[in-house]
N, C-alpha and C positions, 0 to 999 in steps of 0.2 A: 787643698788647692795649690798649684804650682804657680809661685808669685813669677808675673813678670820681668822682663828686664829692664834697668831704669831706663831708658830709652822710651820705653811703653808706656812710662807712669807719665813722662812728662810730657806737658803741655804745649803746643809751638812757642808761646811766648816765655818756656822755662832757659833759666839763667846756666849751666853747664857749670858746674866747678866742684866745689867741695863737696857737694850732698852723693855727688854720685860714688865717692869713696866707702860712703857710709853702707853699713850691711843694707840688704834689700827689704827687711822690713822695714826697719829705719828710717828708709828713703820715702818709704809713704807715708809716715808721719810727720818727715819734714816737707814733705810737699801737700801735705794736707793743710800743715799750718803754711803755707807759702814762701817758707824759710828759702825757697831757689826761686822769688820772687821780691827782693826787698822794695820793689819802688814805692807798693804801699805801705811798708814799714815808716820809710821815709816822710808819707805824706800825714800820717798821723805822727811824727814823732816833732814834725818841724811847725806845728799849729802850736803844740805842748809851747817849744821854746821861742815861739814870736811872743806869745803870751809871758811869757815869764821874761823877755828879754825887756819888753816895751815897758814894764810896768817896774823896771829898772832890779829886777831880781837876778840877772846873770852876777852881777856886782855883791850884793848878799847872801847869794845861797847857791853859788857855780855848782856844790856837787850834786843839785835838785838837775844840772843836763846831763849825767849818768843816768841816774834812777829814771828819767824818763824814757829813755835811751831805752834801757830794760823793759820799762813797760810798754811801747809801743811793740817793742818784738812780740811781749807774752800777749797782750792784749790783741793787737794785730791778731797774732794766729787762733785766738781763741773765738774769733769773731769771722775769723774763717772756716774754721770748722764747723761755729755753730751755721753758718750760711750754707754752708757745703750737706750738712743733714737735711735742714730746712727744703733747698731747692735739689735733694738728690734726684726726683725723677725730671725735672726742667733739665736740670745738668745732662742728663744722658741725654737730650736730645739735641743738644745744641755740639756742632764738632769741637771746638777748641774743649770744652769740658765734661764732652762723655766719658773720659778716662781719668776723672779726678776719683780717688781713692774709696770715697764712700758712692759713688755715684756707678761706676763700676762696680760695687761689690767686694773690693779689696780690703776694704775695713768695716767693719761693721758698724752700725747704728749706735749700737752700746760701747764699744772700745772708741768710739770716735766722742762720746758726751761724756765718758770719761777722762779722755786727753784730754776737752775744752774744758773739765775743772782744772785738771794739774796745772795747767795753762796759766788760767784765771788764780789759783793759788800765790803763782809767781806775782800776780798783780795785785795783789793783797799784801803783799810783802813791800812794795814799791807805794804801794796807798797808806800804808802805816807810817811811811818816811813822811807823809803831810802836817801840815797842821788839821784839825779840826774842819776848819771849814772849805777846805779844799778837797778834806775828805768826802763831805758830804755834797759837794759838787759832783766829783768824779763818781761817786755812787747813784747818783740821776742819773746820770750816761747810759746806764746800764739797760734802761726800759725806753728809750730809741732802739739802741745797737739791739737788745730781742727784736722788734718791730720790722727792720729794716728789711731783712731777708723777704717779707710779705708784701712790701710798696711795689713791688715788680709787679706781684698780681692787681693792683686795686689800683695806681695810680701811673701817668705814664710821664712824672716825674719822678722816679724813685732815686735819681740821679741828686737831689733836691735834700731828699730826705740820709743821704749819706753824707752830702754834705755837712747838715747838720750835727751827725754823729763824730764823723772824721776832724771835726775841728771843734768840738769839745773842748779838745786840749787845751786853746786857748784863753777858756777858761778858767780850765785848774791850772794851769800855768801860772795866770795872773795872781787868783787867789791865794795861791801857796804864799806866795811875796804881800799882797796890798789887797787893799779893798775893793768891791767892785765901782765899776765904777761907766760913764758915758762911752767912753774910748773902749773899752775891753767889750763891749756889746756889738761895736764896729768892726770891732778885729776879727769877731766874731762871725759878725754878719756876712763879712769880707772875705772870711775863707770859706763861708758855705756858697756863694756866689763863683769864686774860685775852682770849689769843687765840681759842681755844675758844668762848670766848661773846659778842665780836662776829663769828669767824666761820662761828658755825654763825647768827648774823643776819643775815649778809650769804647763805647758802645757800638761804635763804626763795625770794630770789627765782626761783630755777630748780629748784623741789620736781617740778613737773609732768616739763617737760621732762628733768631727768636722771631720772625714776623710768622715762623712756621711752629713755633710753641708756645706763640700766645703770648709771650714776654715783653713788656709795657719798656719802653726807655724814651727819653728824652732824643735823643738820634734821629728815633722810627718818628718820632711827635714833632721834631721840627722838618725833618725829609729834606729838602731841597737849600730850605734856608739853616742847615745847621751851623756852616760859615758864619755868617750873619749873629747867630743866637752865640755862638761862643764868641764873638767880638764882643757883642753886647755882655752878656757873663762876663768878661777878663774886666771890662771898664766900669764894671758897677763895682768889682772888687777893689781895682785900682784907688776909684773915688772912695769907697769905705774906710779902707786901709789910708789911705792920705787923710780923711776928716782923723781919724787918729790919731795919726802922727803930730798932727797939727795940736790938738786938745791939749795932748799931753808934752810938746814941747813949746807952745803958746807962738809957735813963729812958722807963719805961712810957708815961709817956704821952706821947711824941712818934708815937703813934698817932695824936693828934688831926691833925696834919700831912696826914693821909689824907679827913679831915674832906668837903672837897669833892668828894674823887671819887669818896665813896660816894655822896653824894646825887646824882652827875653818873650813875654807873650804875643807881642807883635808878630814876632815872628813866627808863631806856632800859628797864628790865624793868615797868614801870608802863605803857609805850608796846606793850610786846610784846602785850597786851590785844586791839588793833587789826592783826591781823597780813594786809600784802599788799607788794606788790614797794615800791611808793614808799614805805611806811612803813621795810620792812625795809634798802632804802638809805640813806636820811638818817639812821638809828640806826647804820647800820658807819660813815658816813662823821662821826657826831658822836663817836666814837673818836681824833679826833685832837684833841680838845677834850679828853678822857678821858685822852689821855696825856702832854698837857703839864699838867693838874693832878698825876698820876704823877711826872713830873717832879719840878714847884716841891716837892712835900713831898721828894723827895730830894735836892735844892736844900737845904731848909730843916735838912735835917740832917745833911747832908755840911760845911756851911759852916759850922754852928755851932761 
């Protein structure tokens, strides 16, 4: 089979730079794992270090924001891959990802669940740097993230259910450092609420085509009021994330801490006005703006 040109492989929403140097099979392996797509790297790597930040571990154990670093990459792409097997014939019928590598036919079924071990190898290296019970956190994760690729068919929140997964981290963030605890449950709660409403923005753009394959999103399930529901989504998380902050630094108003990221998703529901594919991508991918303000206010009061 005569591999196409990276042009071909890629996605409208792919990122142009380095991958495309890489030899041409190569290129499909990085874009399987979505290495020429980091916003979701970002959105799973920065739940990791809220958690670990708030529960004042950047201060004891800085080199645990490496090692996470790392595994949000390998993790990330191994959980794209296995999604990308999962939904291979859904994927060809929707446009943005009928040219994703296994869904085309460019990779095959078996080299592609081979990659998501090597992947996942990397993340067992990065899991051994835990303690114990962080380990056995982040090994939970593991029977959502299988599940998740399936909530598209059965539920028309699966947007709901990735949140859950995507902000894990929060979790073992915490854990690696402290105990569990009230506050880390919120943080938690917080970013799956979070998740919910950049990614039922990010759903926008394939409303046509999955209502033509059958494919369940939170977008098509709210229709008219999606505005609305992502307002609602930002300010449950807001309020989560603020009981938090508060638990854990016993003073009301280190809500203010929060101060910029309301105005950052403000803004993103003031944008949702104007709704079509390019607006609804630069609003998911300014989410990683979104969540290193998340961060710094957990920063700010983990350190204090």
């Amino acid at each position: 089979m005569v591999t196409p040109p990276a042009s071909a492989n890629a996605t409208p929403d792919a990122v142009k730079g380095w991958i495309d140097w890489l030899p041409p099979r190569a290129q499909l392996y990085a874009r399987l794992a979505r290495l020429d797509r980091p916003a979701g790297t970002w959105l799973l790597f920065w739940p990791c270090l809220a958690g670990l930040a708030l529960s004042g571990g950047i201060a004891q154990a800085p080199q645990l924001i490496a090692w996470f670093g790392i595994g949000s990459i390998a993790m990330r792409g191994a959980g794209c891959v296995w999604n990308d097997i999962v939904d291979r014939d859904l994927d060809a019928q929707v446009e943005r990802t009928r040219d994703r590598p296994v869904a085309s036919g460019r990779i095959s079924v078996k080299a592609a669940l081979a990659f998501a071990v090597a992947l996942s190898l990397i993340g067992l290296v990065v899991l051994l740097q835990l303690r114990p019970l962080a380990q056995a956190v982040a090994l939970v994760s593991l029977i959502p993230v299988a599940a998740y690729p399936f909530m598209k068919r059965i539920t028309w929140w699966p947007q709901a259910w990735l949140g859950l997964t995507f902000n894990w981290g929060a979790l073992v963030g915490w854990v690696a450092v402290a105990e569990p605890s009230v506050a880390m449950g919120l943080l938690w709660a917080g970013g799956i609420a979070w998740t919910l409403g950049y990614d039922t923005i990010y759903a926008l753009q394939d409303l046509e085509d999955d209502a033509l394959a059958g494919i369940k999103s939170s977008a098509r399930r709210l229709g008219s009021a999606t505005r609305a529901g992502v307002a609602i989504f930002y300010a449950i998380c807001v309020i989560l994330w603020g009981a938090a902050l508060v638990m854990v630094s016993g003073q009301w108003f280190a809500v203010a801490a929060l101060a910029p990221l309301v105005a950052h998703l403000g803004w993103q529901v003031a944008r949702l006005g104007h709704i079509d594919p390019g607006i609804a991508l630069g609003l998911f991918r300014s989410n990683r703006a979104a969540g290193a303000l998340w961060v710094a206010a957990c920063a700010a009061v983990g350190l204090a």
